[in-house]
N, C-alpha and C positions, 0 to 999 in steps of 0.2 A: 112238479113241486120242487126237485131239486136243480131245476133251470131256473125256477122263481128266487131260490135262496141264492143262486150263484149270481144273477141277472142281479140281484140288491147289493150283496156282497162286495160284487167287482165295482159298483156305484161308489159303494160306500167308501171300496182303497180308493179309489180315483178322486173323490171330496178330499181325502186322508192328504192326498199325495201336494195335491193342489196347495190345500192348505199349509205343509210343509215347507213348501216349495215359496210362498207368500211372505208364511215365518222366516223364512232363510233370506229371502229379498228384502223384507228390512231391516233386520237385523244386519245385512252388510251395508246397505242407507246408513242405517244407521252408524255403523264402524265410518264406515268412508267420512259421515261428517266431523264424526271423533277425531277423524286423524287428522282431517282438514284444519279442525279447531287447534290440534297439536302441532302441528304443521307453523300454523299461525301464531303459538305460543312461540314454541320455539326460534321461531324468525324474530318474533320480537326479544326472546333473553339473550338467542345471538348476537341481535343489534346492540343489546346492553351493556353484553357484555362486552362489544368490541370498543362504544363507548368509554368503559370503564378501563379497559387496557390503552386508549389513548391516554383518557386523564392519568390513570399510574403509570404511564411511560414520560409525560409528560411534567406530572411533581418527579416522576425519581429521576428524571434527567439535568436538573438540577445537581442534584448528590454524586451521580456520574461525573459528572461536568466540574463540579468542586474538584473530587480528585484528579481530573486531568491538568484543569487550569496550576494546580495545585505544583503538581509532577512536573508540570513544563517552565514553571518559573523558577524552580530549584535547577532545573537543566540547562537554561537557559544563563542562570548567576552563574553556575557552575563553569559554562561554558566561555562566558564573559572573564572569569578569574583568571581562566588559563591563558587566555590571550592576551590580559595588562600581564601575568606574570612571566611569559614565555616570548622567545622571536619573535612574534606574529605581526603580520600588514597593519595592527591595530596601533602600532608605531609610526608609522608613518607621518612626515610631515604635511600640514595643511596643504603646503604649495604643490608638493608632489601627487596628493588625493585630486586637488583642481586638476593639474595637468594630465593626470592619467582620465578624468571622467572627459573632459574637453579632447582630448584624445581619440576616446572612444566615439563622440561625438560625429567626427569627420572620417573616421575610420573605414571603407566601404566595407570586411566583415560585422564590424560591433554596432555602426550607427541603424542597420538592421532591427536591435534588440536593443528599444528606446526606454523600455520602461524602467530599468537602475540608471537609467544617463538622468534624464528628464524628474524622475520623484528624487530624484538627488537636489537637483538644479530648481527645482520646486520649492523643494525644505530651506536651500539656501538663500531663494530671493524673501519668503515667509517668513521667517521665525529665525530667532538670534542665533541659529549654528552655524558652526563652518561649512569648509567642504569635508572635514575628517568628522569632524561630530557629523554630518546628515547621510554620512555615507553608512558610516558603521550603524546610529539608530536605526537608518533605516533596515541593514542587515540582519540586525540581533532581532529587531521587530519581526522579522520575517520570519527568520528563526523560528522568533516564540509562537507563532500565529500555525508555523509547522504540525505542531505537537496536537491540537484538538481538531485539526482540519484531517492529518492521519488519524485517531482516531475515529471520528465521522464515520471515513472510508471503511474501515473494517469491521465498525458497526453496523454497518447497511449490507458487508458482506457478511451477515450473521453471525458475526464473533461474536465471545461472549464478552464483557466488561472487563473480566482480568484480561483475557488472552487480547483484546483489544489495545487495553492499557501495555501490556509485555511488547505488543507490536511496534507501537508508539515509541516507546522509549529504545527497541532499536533501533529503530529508522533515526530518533535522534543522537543518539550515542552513535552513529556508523561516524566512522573519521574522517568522509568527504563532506559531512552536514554537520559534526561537533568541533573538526580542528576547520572552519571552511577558508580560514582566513590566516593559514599558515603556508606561506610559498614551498612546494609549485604550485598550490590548488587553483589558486587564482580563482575563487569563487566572485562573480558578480551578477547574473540571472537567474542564475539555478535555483536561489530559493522560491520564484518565483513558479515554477517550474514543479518542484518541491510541494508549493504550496496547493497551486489551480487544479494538478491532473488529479489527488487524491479525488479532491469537493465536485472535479465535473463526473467523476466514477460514482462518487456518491449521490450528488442528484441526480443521474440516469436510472439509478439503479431503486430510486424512489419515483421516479416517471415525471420527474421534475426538468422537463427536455430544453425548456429556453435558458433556465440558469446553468446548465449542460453545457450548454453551445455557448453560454457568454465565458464560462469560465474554460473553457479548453480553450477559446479563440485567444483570451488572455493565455494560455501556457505558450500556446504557437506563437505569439508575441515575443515570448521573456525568449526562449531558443527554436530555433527549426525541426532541432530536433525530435520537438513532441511532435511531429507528423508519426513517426512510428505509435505513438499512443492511439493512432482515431480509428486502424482498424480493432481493436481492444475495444475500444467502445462501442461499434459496432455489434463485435461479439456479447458486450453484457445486453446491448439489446435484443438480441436475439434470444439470448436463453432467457428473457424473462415477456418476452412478446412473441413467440415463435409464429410462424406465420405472415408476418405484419412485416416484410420484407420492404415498404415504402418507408418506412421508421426507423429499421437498419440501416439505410443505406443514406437517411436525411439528415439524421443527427450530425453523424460527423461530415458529411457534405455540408450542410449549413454553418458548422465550424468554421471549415475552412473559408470560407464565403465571408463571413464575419469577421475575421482575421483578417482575409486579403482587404478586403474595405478599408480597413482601420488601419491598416500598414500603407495602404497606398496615400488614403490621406494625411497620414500622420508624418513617413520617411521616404514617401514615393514609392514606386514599384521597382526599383534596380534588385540586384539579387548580386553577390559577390561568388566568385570560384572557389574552392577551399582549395587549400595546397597541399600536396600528396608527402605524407609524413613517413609510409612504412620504413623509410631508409634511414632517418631521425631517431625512429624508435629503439631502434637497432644498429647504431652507430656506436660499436665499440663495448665492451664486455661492462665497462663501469656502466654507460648509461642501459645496457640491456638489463643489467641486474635493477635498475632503480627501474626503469619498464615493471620487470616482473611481479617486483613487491608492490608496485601502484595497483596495477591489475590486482592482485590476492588481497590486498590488504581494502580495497575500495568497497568489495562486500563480506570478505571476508568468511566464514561459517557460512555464509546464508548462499554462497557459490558451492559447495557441497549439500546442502539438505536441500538446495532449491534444484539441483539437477538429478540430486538422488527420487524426489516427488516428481518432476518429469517423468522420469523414465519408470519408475513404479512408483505410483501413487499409494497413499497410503488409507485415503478415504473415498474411492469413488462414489459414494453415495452423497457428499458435500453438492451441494445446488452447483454454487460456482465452480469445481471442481475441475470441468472440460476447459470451461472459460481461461480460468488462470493459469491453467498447464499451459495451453495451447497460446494465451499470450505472453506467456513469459520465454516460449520455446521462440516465438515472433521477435518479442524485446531483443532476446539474448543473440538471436542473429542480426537482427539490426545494429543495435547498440556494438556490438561487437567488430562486425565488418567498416563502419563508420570512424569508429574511436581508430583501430587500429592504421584504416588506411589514410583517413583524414584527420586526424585529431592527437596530441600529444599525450600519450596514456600516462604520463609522468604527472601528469595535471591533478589525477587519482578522481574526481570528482564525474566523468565522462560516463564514467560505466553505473553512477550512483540512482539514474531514474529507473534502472533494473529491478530494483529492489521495492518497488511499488506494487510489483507482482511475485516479485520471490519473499517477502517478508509474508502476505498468505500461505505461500506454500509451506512454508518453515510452521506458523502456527497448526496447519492441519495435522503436521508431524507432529507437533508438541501436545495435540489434541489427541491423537490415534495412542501414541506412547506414552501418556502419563504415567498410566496405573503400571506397564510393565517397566518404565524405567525406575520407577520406585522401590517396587519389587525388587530391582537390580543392584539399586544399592544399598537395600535392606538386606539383601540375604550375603552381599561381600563385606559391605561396610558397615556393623551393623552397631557401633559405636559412634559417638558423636566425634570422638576430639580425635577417634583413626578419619573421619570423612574429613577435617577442618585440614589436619596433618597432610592427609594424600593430595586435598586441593590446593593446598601451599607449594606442595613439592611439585606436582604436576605445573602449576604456575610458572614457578622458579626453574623448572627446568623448561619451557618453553619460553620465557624470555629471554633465557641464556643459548637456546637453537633459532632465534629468531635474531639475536646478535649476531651468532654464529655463521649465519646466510648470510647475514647483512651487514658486517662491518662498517660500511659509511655508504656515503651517496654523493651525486656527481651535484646535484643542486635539490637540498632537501632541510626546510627549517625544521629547529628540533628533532633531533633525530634521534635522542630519548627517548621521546614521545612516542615517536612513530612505532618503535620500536618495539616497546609496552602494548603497542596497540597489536600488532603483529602476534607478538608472544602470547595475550591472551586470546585471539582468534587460533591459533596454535591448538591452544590447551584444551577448547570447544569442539575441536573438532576430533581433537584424538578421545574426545570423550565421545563425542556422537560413534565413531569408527568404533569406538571397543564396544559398546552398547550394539551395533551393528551385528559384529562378526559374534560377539558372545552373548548379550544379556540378550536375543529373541530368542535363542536356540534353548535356552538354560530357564529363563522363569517361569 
């Protein structure tokens, strides 16, 4: 009898079990289809949403864009005043503008780098300007066209809209892009230069690879120089394709390919020798000192915070972070060894494509230290009209130690100017240095 009850019993868990076991299988059927169907939700609000973030990046870049265009035409008058009002090449007579661009035409270094000879010689057979009107529009055009093409670029490296807009407006207030046309700068490709490498960094960096490649092959056109830019671009591929080592190494391969093309057709294939300067640079104590202030004064501030982010960065968790250190650490040895041993550093402008990649670095620092530098001057300065008074005197006494190095110059228009420019790059930096050694340690 009690084999009969156990012989039912153990039947009955066993149904019990089964049954459970049935209930638990579809009820995870069941979940599974749930999540599939959320699964599915989800892919689709994703989709919508990402939708919805084109279209509102798309109306609010309008608004962006208003203030840039906005900012760059105030910098650009501005920039235009000081040169009818001061010494500048903007003087120049018609016949001497002809002769210098026909000049450069036959020249074997400058007839290399056709594109200011040629859109000059363009405007003039075209349209009712001279050789001094099509020179200069076309320079101040370039100018203007500078200012939303930088920002572009630092948009696509994830800046945010101010810090984008702050960037912008260094890069054009720097003295080898806002005096460019004050001797010795002798500015004539560079805006070109200026303009191409931000926009081909920025369509790489949107995977935009043909407009990449046309617009770098245009920089390598305007100077040779941009060859140092194509391993940089290499690099943003890689850190946003890693892997894809056929696409590293195409882009700027294809650049150059599309350059030589267009160079060979266009001025032939010849290639000129440069002349070895280091002895030029450094001939004689007056011209060493005009050296030295060209060098300091070409980037000025962003030559201390850009090697201070070098060497200890400030945000390594920034995407491009590796990228820009590491090419600017590239730039700065190129740019450097080139200008010095082939190039007239006195020109001030040589060293200025540097700052394509140190005007990021400088933003990450203004990014990383906002909240502490505010702190810093809230808790010393914590009046208004002591911060106005301290930034006047600190001014004033840096225009007057920038005098003071630099009493005159061997071949240097306005030298007021220069001067002022010097003194407030001065004054920036003794403020980044005390913020350095005092305000981390203290707020």
């Amino acid at each position: 009898m009690r084999q009969e009850i156990g012989l039912v019993s153990s039947a009955i868990y066993l149904r019990f079990v089964r049954f459970a076991i049935s209930i638990d299988a579809s009820r995870k059927n069941s979940y599974s289809c749930l999540s599939m169907d959320n699964q599915e939700q989800r892919t689709e609000i994703v989709d919508l949403h990402k939708k919805q973030e084109k279209r509102a990046i798309f109306a609010g870049s309008f608004q962006e864009y208003r203030t840039v265009w906005l900012i760059t035409i105030l910098l650009t008058a501005l920039s235009l005043i000081v040169h009818i009002k001061n010494p500048s090449t903007l003087h120049f007579s018609n016949d001497l503008v002809e002769q210098i661009v026909h000049g450069r035409m036959v020249n074997s270094v400058f007839k290399m780098r056709p594109l200011t000879n040629y859109t000059t010689l363009l405007l003039v057979n075209n349209t009712p300007l001279d050789w001094r009107a099509s020179f200069f529009s076309l320079q101040f055009f370039l100018f203007f066209l500078t200012g939303p093409a930088f920002y572009f670029y630092l948009r696509h490296l994830f800046f945010s809209h101010k810090l984008s807009v702050i960037g912008m407006i260094i890069f054009m207030l720097s003295l080898p892009v806002f005096l460019a046309h004050f001797e010795p700068i002798h500015t004539w490709d560079d805006f070109w230069v200026y303009l191409f490498i931000p926009l081909s960094f920025g369509f790489v960096i949107k995977q935009r690879f043909i407009v990449s490649i046309v617009t770098m092959a245009i920089a390598l056109l305007a100077r040779e120089t941009s060859f140092l830019f194509l391993p940089v671009l290499a690099l943003i591929i890689y850190e946003n394709r890693k892997g894809e080592l056929l696409k590293v190494l195409f882009v700027p391969t294809l650049s150059f390919v599309v350059y030589y093309i267009i160079k060979l057709l266009w001025v032939g294939g010849g290639t000129a020798s440069p002349d070895f300067t280091l002895y030029f640079n450094f001939d004689g104590w007056i011209r060493s000192r005009d050296t030295i202030f060209s060098f300091v004064v070409s980037l000025g501030f962003l030559w201390v915070v850009g090697l201070k982010e070098i060497i200890s960065p400030s945000n390594r968790q920034y995407k491009y972070a590796k990228t820009v250190r590491y090419g600017s650490f590239f730039l700065l040895a190129g740019f450097l060894s080139s200008t010095i041993l082939f190039g007239r550093i006195r020109e001030t402008r040589l060293f200025m494509p540097i700052a394509i990649l140190f005007i990021p670095l400088a933003l990450v620092y203004m990014q990383a230290n906002k909240n502490r530098f505010k702190g810093f001057i809230l808790k010393y300065l914590t009046k208004v009209w002591v911060r106005i008074g301290c930034a006047t005197l600190l001014l004033a006494l840096s225009i007057g130690t920038s005098k003071l190095l630099f009493p005159s110059f061997e071949y240097r228009r306005w030298e007021d100017g220069n001067v002022v420019y010097m003194g407030i790059h001065i004054a920036i930096v003794l403020c980044f240095s005390t913020y350095e050694l005092l305000g981390k340690r203290r707020v």
